[in-house]
Every structure is written in structure tokens, then in C-alpha cells.
OpenMM code with the backbone's topology and positions (N, CA, C; nanometers):
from openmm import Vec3, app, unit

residues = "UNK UNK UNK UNK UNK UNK UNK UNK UNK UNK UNK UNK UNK UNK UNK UNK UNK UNK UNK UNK UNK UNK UNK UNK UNK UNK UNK UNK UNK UNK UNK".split()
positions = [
    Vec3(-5.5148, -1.4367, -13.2265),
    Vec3(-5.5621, -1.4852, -13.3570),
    Vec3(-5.4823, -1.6088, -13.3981),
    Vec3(-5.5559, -1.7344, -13.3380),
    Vec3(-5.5158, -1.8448, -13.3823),
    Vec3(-5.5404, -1.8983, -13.5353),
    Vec3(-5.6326, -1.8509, -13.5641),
    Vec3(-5.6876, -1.9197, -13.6560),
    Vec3(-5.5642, -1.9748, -13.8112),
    Vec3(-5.4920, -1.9035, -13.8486),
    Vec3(-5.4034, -1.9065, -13.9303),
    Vec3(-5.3201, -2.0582, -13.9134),
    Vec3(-5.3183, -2.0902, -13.7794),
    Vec3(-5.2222, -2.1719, -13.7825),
    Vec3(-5.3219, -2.3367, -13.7450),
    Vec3(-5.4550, -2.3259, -13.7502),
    Vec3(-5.5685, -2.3583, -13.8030),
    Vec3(-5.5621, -2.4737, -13.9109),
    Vec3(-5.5343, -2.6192, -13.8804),
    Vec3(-5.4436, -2.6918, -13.9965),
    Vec3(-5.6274, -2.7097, -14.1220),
    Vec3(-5.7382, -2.7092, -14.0765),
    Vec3(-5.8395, -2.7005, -14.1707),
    Vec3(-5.8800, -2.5419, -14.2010),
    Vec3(-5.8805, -2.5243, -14.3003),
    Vec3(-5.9627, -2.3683, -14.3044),
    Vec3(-6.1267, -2.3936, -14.3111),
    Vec3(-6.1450, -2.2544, -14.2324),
    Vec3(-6.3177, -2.2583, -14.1800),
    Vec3(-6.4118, -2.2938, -14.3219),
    Vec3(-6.3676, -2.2359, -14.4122),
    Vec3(-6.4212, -2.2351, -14.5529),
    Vec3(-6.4322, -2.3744, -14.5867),
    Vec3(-6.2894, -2.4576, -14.5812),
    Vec3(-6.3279, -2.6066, -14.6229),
    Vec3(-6.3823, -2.6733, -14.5566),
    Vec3(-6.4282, -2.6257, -14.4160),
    Vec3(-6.4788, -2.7414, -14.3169),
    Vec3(-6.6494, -2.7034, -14.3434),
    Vec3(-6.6730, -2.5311, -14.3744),
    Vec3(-6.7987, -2.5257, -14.3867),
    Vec3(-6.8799, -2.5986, -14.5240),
    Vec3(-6.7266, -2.6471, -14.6056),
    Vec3(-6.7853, -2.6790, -14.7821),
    Vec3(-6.8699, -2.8431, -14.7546),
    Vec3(-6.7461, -2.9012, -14.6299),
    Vec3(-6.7513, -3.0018, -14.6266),
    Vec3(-6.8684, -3.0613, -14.5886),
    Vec3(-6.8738, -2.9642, -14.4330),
    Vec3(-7.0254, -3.0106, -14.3790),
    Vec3(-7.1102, -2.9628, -14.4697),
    Vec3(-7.1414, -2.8535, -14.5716),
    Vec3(-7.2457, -2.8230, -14.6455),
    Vec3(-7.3006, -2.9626, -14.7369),
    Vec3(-7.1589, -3.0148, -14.7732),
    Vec3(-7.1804, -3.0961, -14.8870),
    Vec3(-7.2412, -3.2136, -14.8515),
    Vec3(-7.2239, -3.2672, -14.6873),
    Vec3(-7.2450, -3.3622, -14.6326),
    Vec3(-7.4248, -3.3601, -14.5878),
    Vec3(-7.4557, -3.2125, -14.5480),
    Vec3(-7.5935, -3.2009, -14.5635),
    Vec3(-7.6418, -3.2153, -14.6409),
    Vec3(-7.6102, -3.1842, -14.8162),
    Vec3(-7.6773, -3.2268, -14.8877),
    Vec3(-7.6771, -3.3467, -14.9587),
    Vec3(-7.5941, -3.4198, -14.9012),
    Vec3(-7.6014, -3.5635, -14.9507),
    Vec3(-7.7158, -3.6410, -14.8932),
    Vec3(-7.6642, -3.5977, -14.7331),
    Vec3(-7.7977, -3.6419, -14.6726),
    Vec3(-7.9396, -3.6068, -14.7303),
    Vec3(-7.9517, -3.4884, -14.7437),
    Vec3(-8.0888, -3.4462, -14.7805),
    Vec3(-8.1229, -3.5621, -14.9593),
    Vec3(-8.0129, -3.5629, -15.0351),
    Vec3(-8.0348, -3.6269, -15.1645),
    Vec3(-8.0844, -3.7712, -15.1326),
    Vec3(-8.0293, -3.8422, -15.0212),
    Vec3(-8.0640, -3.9837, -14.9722),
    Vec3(-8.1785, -3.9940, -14.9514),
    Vec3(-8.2454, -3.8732, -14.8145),
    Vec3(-8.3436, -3.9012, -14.8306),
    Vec3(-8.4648, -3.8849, -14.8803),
    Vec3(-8.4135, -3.7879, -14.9670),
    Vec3(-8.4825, -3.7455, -15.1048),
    Vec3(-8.5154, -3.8731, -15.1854),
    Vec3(-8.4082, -3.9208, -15.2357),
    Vec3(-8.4350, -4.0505, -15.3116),
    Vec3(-8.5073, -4.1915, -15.2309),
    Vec3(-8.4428, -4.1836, -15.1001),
    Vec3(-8.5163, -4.3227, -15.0475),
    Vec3(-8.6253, -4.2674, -14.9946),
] * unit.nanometer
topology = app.Topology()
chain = topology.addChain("A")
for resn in residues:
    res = topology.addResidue(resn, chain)
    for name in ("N", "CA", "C"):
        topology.addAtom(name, app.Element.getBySymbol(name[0]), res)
């Protein structure tokens, strides 16, 4: 069990990419 020593936690990397999908989706929502 590596994960602890894991310098991103899974949680912030999943917030990150979430957030990044929905930017995308807002772009091309708007354009």
C-alpha cells in the first residue's frame, strides 16, 4: 500500500480532472 506516500491524493486528481471535463463541456457549450 503505496498509495499514502502518493504526493497527489486520488480525490484531488479526480476533482481536478472532473473540473477540467467540465470546463471543456462549458466551452463547448458556449462556442
Amino acid at each position: 500500500m503505496k498509495a499514502v506516500e502518493s504526493p497527489i491524493p486520488p480525490v484531488r486528481a479526480a476533482q481536478q480532472a472532473l473540473q477540467q471535463h467540465l470546463w471543456l463541456h462549458v466551452g463547448a457549450f458556449q462556442g
